[in-house]
C-alpha positions as a LaTeX table, in Angstrom:
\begin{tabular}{lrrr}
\hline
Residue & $x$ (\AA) & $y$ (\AA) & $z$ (\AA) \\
\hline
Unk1 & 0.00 & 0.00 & 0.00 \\
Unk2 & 1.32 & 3.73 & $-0.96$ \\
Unk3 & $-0.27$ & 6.52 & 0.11 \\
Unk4 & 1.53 & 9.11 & $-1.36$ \\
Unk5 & 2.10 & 12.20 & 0.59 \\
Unk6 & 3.09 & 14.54 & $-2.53$ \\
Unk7 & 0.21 & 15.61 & $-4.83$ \\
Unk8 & $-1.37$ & 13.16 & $-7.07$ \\
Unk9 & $-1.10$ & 15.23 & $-10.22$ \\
Unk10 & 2.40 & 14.11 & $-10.10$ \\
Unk11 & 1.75 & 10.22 & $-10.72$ \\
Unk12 & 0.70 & 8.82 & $-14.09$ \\
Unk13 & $-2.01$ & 6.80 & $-14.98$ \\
Unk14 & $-1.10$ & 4.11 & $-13.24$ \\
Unk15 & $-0.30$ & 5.59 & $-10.05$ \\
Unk16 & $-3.39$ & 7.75 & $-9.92$ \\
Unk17 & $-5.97$ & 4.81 & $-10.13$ \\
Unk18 & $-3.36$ & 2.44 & $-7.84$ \\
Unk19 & $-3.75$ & 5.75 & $-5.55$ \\
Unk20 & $-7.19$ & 5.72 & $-5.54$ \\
Unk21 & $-8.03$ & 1.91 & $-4.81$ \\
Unk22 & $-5.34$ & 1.95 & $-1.63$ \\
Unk23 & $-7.01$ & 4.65 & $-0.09$ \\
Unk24 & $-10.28$ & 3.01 & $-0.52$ \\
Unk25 & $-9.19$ & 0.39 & 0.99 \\
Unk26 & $-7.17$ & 2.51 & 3.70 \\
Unk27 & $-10.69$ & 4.04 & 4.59 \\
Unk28 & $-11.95$ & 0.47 & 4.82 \\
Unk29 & $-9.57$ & $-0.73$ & 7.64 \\
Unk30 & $-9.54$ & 3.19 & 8.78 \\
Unk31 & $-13.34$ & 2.13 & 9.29 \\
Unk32 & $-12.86$ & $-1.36$ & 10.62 \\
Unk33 & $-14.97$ & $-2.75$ & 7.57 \\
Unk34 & $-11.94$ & $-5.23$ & 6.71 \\
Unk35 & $-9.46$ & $-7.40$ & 8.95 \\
Unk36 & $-6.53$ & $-7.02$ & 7.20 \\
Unk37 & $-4.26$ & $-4.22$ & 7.09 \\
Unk38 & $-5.20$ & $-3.16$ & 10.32 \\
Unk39 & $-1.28$ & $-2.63$ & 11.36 \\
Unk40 & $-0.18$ & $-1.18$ & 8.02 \\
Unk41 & 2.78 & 1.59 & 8.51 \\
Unk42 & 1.08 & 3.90 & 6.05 \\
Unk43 & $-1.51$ & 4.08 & 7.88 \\
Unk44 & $-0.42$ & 5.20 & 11.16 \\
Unk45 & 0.05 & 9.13 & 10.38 \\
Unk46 & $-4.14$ & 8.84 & 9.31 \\
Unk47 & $-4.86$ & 6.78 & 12.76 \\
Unk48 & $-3.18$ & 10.09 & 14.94 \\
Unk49 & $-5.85$ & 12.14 & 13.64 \\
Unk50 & $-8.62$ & 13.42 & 15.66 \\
Unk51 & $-11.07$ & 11.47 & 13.11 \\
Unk52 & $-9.21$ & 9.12 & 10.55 \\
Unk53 & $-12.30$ & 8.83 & 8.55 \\
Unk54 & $-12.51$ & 12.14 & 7.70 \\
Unk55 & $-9.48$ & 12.71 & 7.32 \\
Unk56 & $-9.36$ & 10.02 & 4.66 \\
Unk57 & $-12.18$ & 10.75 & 3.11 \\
Unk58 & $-9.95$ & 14.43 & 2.44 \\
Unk59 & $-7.29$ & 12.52 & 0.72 \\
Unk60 & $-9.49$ & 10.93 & $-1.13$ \\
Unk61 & $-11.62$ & 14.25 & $-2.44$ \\
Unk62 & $-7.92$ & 15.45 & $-3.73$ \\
Unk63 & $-7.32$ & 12.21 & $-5.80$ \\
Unk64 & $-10.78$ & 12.29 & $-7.23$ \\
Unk65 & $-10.48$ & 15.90 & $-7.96$ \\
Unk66 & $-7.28$ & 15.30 & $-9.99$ \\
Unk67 & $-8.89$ & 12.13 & $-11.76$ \\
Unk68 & $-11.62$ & 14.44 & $-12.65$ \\
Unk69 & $-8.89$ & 16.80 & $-14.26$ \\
Unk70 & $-7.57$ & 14.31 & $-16.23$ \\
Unk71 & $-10.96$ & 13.44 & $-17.51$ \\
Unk72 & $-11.68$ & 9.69 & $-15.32$ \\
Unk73 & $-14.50$ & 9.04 & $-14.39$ \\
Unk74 & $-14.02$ & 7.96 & $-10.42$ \\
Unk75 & $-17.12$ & 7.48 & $-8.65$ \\
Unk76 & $-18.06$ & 10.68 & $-6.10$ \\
Unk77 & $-20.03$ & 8.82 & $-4.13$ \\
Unk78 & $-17.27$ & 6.38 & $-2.66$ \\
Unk79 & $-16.68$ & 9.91 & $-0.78$ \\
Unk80 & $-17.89$ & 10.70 & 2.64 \\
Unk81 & $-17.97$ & 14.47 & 1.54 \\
Unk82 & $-19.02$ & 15.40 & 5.15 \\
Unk83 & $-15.43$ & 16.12 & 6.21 \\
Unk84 & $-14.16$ & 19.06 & 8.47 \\
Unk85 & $-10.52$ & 19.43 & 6.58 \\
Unk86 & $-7.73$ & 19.01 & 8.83 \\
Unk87 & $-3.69$ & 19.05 & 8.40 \\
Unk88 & $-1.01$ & 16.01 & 8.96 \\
Unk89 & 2.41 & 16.80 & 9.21 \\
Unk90 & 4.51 & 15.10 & 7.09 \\
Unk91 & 8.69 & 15.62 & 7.10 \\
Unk92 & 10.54 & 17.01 & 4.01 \\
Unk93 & 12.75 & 13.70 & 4.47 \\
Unk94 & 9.53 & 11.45 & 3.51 \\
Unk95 & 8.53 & 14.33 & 0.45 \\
Unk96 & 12.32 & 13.82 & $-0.92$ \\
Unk97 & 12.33 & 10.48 & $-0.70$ \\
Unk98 & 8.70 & 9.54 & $-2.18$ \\
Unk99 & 9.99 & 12.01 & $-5.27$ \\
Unk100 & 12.58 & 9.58 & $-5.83$ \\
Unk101 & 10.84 & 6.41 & $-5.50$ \\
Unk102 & 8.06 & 8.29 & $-7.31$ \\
Unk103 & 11.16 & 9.05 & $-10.30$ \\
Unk104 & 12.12 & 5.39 & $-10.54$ \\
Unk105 & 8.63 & 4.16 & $-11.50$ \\
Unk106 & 7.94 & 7.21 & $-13.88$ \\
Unk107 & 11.20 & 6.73 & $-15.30$ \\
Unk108 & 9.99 & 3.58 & $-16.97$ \\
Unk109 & 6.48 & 3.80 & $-17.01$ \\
Unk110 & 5.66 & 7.44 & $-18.11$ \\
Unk111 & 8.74 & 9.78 & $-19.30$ \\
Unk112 & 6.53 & 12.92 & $-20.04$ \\
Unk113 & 5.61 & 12.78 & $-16.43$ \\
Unk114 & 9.12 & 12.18 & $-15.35$ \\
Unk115 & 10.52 & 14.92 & $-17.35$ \\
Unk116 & 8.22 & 17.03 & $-15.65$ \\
Unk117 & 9.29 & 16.21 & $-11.97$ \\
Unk118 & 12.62 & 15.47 & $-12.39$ \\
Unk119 & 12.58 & 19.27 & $-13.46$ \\
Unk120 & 10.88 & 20.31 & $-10.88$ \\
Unk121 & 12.86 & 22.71 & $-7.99$ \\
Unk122 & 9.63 & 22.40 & $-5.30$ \\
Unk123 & 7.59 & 19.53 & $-5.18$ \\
Unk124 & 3.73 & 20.34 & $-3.89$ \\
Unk125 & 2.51 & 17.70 & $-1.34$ \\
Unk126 & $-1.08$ & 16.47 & $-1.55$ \\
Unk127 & $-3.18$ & 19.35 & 0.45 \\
Unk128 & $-3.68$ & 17.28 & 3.57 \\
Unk129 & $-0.11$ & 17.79 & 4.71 \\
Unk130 & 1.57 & 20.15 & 5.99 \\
Unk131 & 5.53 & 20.01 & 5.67 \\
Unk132 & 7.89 & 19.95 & 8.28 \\
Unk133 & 11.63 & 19.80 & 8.98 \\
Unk134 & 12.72 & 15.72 & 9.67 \\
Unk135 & 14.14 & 12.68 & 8.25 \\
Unk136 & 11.98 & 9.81 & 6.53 \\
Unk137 & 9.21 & 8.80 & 8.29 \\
Unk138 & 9.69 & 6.00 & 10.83 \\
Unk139 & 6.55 & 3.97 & 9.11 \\
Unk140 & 8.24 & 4.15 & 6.05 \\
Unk141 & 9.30 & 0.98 & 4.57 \\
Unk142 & 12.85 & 1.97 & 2.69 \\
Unk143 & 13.69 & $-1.72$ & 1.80 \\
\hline
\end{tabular}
């Protein structure tokens, strides 16, 4: 499971609907409608908020309004749209490093988008996060 903590308008096609499935399924075990997953890393920075649904259910409005941009047709109502929005920190360390994992895959998978980032001075992160100084993230699996 990656949920990525930079935008989504930076993944290709591939990205954006693998995106979009893993944080259904985040919201799922976020929600307790599904056993497993229940202790996966990614999830941990959601369970800290004051109300992971919601805050899921955020993330997910971004990645459905970028799939919208793009023309997809992702199903609204897979939103809870009755969020309050919040902010998660999340440490420059984690935003460099999921640019370069991110880099890797669009390297061979989509070189228009990885001309674009690898060009790219600031990366944005998805609007949920805020960022702040720090190292990867310890749930981060760097294997």
């Amino acid at each position: 499971m990656r949920i990525w903590s930079i935008h989504p308008e930076y993944l290709d096609t591939k990205g954006l609907v693998a995106l979009w499935r893993e944080a259904l399924l985040a919201r799922h075990v976020l929600e307790g409608k599904t056993k497993g997953y229940k202790n996966h890393p990614q999830l941990d920075r959601f369970k800290t908020a004051g109300n992971p649904s919601e805050c899921i259910n955020q993330y997910l409005s971004i990645i459905y309004e970028e799939a919208i941009t793009r023309g997809f047709n992702f199903d609204k109502r897979k939103i809870n749209w009755n969020f309050e929005p919040v902010k998660l920190a999340v440490t420059k360390g984690q935003i460099e490093y999921e640019t370069v994992h991110l880099l890797r895959k669009l390297k061979i998978r989509d070189r228009n988008k990885y001309n674009k980032l690898s060009g790219k001075k600031r990366i944005k992160t998805h609007p949920l996060f805020i960022v702040i100084k720090g190292n990867i993230e310890p749930w981060e699996n760097t294997r």
